[in-house]
C-alpha positions in Angstrom: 97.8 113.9 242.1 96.1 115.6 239.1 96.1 115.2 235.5 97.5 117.8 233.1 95.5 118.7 229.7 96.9 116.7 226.9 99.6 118.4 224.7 98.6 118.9 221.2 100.1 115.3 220.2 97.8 113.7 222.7 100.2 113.0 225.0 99.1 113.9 228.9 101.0 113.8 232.0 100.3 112.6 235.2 101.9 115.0 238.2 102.0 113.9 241.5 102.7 116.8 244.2 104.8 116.4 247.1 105.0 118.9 250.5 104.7 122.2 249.7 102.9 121.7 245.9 106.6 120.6 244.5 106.8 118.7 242.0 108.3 114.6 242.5 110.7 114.0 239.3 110.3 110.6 239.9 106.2 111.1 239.7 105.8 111.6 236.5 104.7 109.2 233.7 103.7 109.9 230.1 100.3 108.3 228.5 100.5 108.0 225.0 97.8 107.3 222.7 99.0 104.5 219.6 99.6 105.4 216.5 97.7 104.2 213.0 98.8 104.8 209.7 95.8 104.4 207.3 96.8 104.1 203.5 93.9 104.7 200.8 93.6 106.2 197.4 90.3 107.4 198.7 90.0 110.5 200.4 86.2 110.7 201.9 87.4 106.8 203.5 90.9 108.2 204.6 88.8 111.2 206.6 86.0 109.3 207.6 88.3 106.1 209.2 90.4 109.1 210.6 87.7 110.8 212.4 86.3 107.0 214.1 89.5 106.3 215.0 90.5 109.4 216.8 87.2 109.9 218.3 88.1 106.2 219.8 91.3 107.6 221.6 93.7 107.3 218.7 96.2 109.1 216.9 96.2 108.9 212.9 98.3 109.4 210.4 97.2 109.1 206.7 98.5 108.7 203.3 97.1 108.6 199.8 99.1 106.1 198.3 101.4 103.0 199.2 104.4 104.9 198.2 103.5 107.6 200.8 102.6 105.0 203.3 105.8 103.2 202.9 107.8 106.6 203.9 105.3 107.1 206.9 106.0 103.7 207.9 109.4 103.9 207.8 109.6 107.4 209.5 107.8 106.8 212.4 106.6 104.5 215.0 103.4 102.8 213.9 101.5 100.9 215.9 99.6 99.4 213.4 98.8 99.8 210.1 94.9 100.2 208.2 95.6 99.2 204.3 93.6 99.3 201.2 94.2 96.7 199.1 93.1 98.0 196.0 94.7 101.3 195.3 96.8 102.6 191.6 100.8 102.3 191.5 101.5 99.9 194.5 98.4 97.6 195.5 98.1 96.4 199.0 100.0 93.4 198.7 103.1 95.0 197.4 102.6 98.0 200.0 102.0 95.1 203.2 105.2 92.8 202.1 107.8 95.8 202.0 106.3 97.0 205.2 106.9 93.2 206.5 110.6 93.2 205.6 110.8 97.1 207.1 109.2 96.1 210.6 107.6 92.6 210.2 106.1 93.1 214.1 103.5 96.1 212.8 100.2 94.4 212.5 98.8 95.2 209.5 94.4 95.3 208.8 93.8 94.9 205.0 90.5 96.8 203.8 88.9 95.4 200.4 86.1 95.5 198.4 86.8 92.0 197.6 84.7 89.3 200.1 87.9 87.1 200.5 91.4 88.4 201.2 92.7 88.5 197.8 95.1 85.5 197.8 98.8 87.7 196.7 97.3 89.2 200.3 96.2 86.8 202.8 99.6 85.7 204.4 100.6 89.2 204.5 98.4 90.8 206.6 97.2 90.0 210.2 93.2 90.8 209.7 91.1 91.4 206.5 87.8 93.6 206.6 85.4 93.9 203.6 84.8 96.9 203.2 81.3 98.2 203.7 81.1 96.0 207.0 80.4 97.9 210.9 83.1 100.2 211.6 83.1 98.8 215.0 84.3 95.1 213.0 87.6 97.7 212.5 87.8 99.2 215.8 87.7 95.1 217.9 90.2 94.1 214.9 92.5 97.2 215.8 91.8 97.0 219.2 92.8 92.8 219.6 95.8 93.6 217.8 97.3 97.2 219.4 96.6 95.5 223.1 98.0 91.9 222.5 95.2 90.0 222.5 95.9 88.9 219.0 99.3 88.3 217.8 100.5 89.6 214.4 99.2 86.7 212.3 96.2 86.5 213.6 97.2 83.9 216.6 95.1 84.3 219.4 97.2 84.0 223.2 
């Protein structure tokens, strides 16, 4: 059995030989890495929460406004979702509640500067973060939610 080198998306295969060096159809299975979609007006926090979170074994996709965020969401198959909450045109809350109504099983992380959830906010998303706090206070939120061990909502199992 051996691993092949990921593709380009991150995706690797494991390849499991049978007599001779062929190849089993049946052997094969896909690992794929889960997908974030980070939505901030700010472009130093977009790269910098970009770069943690695919040194940590994800893949990220970013956008620079809710509007752009919204059409990433809807294009493709998120994960979860890392939102600021205060950003110009659409603000958090209006970016979380039309991504609930698109797939309301995403979870969704809400970034502020603001100490509490701002309260047009707090039912909409499934964890807030102030920003400014450990970046590994993201990483156990993201990684509770992406794995199950919190429920969208912010239920525990």
């Amino acid at each position: 059995m051996r691993q092949l080198p990921p593709s380009p998306s991150g995706v690797g295969i494991l390849v499991c030989a049978g007599r001779r060096g062929t190849i089993a159809p049946r052997s094969v299975s896909i690992v794929s890495r889960k997908l974030v979609l980070c939505v901030d007006d700010r472009a130093t926090s977009l790269e910098v929460r970009k770069l943690i979170l695919e040194r940590e074994g994800y893949e990220v996709l970013t956008a620079s406004d809710g509007v752009a965020g919204l059409e990433l969401f809807a294009a493709r198959a998120v994960d979860l979702v890392v939102l600021d909450y205060n950003m110009p045109g659409l603000n958090g809350a209006v970016v979380a509640e039309r991504m609930r109504t698109l797939k309301p099983d995403v979870p969704v992380i809400m970034l502020s500067a603001y100490f509490e959830p701002p309260a047009d906010a707090a039912k909409l998303v499934d964890a807030y973060i102030a920003k400014g706090q450990n970046p590994r206070v993201l990483l156990e939120q993201i990684s509770l939610l992406v794995n199950g061990k919190i429920r969208p909502g912010g239920r525990k199992l």
